[in-house]
N, C-alpha and C positions, 0 to 999 in steps of 0.2 A: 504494500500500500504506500502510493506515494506522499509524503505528509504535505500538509498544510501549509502554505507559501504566507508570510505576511511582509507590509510594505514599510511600515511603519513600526518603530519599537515600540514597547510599553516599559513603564520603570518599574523595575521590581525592585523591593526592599527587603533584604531578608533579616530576619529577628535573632531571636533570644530560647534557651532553653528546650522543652520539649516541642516548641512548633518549628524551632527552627531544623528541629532532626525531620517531623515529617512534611514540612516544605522541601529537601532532595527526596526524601518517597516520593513525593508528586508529582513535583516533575519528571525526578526516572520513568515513574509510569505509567501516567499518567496523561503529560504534557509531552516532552520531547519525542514520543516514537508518533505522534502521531499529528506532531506541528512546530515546522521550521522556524522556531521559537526567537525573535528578534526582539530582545532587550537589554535596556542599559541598566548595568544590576550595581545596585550599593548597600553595602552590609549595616544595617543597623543596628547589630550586635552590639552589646554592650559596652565591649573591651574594645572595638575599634570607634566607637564614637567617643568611648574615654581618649584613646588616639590623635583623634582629632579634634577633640576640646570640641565635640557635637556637632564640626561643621560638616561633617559628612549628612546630617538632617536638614540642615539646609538648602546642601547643594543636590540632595533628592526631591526635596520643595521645588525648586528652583525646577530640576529635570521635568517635574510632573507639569509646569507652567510649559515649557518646550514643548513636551509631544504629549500632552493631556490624556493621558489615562495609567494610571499606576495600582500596584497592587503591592500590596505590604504585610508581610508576615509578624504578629504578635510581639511585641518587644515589652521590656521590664522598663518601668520606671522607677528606680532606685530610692530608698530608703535610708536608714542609717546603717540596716545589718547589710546593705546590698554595699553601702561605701566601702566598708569592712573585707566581705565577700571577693567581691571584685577590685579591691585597691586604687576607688580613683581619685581623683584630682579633685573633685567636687561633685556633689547632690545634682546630677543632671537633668535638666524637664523633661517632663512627659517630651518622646517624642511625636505623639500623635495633637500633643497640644501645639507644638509648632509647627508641624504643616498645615490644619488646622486652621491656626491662626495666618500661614502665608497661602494658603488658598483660599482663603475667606471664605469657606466652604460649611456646608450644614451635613450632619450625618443622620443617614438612614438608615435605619432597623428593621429587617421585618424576619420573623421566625420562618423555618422553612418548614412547610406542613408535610408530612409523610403518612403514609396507612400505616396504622398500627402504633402511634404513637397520638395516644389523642389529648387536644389541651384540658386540664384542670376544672376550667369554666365551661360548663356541660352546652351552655349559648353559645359556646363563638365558633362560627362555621368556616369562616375565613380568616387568614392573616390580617396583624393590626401592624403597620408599618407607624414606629415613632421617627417622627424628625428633631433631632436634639439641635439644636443652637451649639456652634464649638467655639463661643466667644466669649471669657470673661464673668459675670457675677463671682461666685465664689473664689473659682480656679483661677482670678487674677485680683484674689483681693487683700489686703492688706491688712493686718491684726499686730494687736498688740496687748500684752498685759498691765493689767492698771493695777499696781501695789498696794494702792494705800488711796483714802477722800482724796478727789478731785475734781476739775471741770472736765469734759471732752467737748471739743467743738467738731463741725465739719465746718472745712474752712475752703472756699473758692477767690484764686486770687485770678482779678483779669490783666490780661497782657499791659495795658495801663495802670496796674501797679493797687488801685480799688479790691478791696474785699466784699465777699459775702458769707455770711458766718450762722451756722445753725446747729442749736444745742444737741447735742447726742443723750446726753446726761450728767447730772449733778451725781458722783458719786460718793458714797457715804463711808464706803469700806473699798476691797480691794473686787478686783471682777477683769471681764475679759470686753475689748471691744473690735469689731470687722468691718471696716471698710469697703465694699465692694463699687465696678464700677460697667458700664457700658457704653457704647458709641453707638451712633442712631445711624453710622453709615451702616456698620454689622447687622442691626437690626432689620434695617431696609434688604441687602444682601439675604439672611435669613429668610424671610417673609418673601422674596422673588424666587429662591430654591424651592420652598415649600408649595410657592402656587403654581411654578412649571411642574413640579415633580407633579402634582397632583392630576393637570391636565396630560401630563405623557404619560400617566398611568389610568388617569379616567377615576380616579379617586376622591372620594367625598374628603375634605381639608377640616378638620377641627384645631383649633386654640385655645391652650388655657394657661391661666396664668392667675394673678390674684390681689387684682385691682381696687377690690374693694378697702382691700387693706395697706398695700401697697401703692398710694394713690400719685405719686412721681413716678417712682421706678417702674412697677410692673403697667401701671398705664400707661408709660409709656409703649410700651410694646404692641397693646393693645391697639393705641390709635394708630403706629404705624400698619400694623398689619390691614386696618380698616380701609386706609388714608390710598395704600398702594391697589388693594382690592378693588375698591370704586373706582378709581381711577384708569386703572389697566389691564385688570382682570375679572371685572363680574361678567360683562358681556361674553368674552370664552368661554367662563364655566356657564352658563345658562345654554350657549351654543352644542358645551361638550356634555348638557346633562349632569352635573356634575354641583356640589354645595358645598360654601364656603359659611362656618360658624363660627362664634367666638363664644364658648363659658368659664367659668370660674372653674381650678382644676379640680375642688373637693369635688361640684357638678361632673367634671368630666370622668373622675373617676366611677362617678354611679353608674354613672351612661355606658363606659367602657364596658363594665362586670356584666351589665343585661346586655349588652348589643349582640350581633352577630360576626362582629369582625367585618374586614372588608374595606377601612378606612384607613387616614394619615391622621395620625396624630401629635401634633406640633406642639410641642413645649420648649421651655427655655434649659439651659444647660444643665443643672443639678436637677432639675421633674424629667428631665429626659435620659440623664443617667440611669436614675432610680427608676422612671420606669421602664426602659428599654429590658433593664432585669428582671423585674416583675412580668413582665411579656411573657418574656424570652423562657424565664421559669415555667410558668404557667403553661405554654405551650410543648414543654418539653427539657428545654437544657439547653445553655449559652452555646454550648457546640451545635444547636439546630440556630443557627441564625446567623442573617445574611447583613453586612453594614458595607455601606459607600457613605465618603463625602463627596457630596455634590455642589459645586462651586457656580455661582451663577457668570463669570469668567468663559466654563466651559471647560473646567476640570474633572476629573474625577478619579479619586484615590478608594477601591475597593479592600477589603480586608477582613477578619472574621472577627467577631464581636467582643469574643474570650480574651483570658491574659495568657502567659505562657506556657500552663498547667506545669508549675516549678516541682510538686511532688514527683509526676510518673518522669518527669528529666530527672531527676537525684534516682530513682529505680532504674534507672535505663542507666546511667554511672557504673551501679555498679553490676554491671548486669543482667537484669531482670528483667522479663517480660512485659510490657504494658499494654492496657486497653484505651488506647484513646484515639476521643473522636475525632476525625481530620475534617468533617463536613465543611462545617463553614469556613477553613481555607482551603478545600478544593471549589466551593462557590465564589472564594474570592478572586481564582484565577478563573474560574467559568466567568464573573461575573466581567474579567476584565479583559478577556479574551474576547468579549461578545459586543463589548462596547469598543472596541478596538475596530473588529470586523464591520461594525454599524458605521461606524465614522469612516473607515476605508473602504467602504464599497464589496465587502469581501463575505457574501453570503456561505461561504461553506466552512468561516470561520466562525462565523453566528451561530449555523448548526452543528460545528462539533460542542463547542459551550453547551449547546440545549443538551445535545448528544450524552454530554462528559453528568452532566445534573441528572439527567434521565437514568444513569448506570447507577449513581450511587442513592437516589430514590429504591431502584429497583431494587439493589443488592437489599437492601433495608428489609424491603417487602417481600422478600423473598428467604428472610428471616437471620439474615447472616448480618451482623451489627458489634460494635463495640458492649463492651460491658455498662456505661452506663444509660445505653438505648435497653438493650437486655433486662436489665431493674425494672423499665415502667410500663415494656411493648405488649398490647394486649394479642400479639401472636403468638401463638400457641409451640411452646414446644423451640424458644429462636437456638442460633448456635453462635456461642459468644467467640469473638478470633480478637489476636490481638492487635496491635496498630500495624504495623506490617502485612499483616494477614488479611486484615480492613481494606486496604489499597488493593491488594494483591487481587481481594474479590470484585472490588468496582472494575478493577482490569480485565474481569474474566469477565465481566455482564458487559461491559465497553464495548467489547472485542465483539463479543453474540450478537450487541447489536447492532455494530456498523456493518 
């Protein structure tokens, strides 16, 4: 079989720990025998981004601006026992926060539904895709501990040298306080990924956030999202069939529990953490689940939702066998192999992606799954292999059905 030509590269990122062992499974067998694989690859491994004082995340930021479509395998964002661990130089960021933050990009969540593994919430028929905001409140906010009675102000100085100043609190005793902040360009960005995404999938768009309390910050967000709707987008979604809402996220969350699935649901950074998990759980396990950031630029960085799974890597050390699920970074190279092919006109790159997803649905359904699909599958009777053995089967259902 002759493999799959492409014209254009994609940038891969490869990680940390246990994914970065079975990201080479994957491609050995996945990718390479079966597509003339053209990519410009840069390790985001731990110990070479301590290397290069992190500029190697940059200049993958930067690659994925180049030829816009990248796929990144699972990487660690360091700790105090990871400084320790790995000997470096300094407490490095997330690197998903700084691409992220240089593709001005929103991430998408949506669990990947399979027979035989069914969500939690006995209503939800369909995938619920969260859009998380990758900008700022929390993850770029500034804290400090307060010792002892004092004032805290929040304080605005303008470029003219004038303040403006607003009490935070009179403290009496000692306590902690957080500073967080946002840009209304990000916002704006956010809120245009959210309402293209919604029309190129044909998906009903909900907001929430929590404005009645939050009557600055979180309404903020609010009127942008309202402000660029009417403006640019009601008329498409009424064309595409399609509703755009805004509630309060305690509301959203009720609405979620009874719905049927089938919808985007767009929250700000820390509700979209939390619930991207909550989904992701509920439907199954962080290994069934699919994330892009999607850049309204015309980026997009594909990847699988999990952290490194650093247990079964220290098993595999010394070792020992492991069951772990590779799903959602084999969806993250279907996912980026199929938007590659979209953008270059290369329909038989589209369908090996569909192809490559289709094997490993099927191997599932066909009862051959990692151990912790095995714990919750209501097929009868499955056969637990291990992460090796995992691949090995999509390869053999791959193969049957091309």
């Amino acid at each position: 079989m002759e493999r799959i030509k492409m014209t254009t590269p994609l940038v891969e990122m490869d990680g940390d720990e246990m994914t970065r062992i079975l990201w080479k499974m994957i491609k050995d067998d996945l990718i390479l025998p079966f597509v003339d694989l053209k990519s410009e690859y840069y390790d985001l491994g731990l110990e070479h981004r301590n290397e290069t004082n992190d500029q190697v995340t940059v200049d993958a930021s930067n690659a994925t601006k180049k030829y816009g479509v990248a796929v990144k395998c699972a990487t660690i964002t360091p700790n105090a026992a990871r400084m320790d661990e790995y000997h470096l130089k300094e407490m490095w960021k997330s690197p998903n926060g700084t691409i992220r933050a240089m593709l001005d990009g929103t991430v998408f969540r949506a669990p990947i539904v399979v027979k035989g593994i069914e969500p939690n919430v006995r209503t939800w028929k369909k995938p619920i895709t969260i859009a998380r905001h990758a900008y700022g409140d929390v993850y770029k906010a500034t804290e400090m501990k307060i010792p002892a009675a004092g004032k805290v102000e929040l304080v605005y100085t303008k470029e003219d040298g004038t303040e403006e100043r607003s009490l935070i609190h009179n403290f009496t005793g000692a306590g902690v306080v957080q500073g967080q902040h946002n840009i209304c360009a990000s916002i704006e960005s956010f809120a245009r990924s959210c309402f293209e995404y919604a029309l190129s999938t044909k998906q009903d768009l909900w907001f929430s956030s929590k404005d009645t309390i939050s009557k600055s910050y979180d309404h903020t967000f609010k009127d942008v999202f309202q402000e660029i709707f009417d403006a640019e987008y009601k008329e498409k979604f009424e064309a595409s069939g399609i509703e755009y809402f805004y509630t309060l996220i305690d509301d959203a969350v009720a609405r979620v529990m009874k719905s049927e699935g089938g919808f985007i649901w767009a929250c700000k950074n820390y509700d979209g953490d939390v619930m991207s998990d909550m989904i992701s759980s509920a439907f199954g396990s962080l290994a069934m689940m699919t994330s892009v950031l999607v850049s309204p630029h015309g980026y997009f960085e594909y990847e699988a939702a999990h952290g490194t799974v650093q247990r079964h890597y220290y098993k595999h050390l010394k070792g020992e066998k492991t069951s772990t699920n590779s799903v959602a970074t084999i969806f993250a190279w279907s996912g980026a192999l199929r938007k590659r092919g979209e953008l270059d006109g290369l329909p038989e790159l589209v369908k090996f992606a569909d192809d490559l997803e289709k094997a490993c649905l099927g191997t599932i359904e066909n009862g051959v799954m990692t151990g912790d699909l095995a714990r919750i599958t209501t097929i009868p009777n499955p056969t637990t292999v291990d992460s090796e053995g995992f691949i090995k089967a999509i390869r053999k259902t791959l193969e049957e059905n091309l």
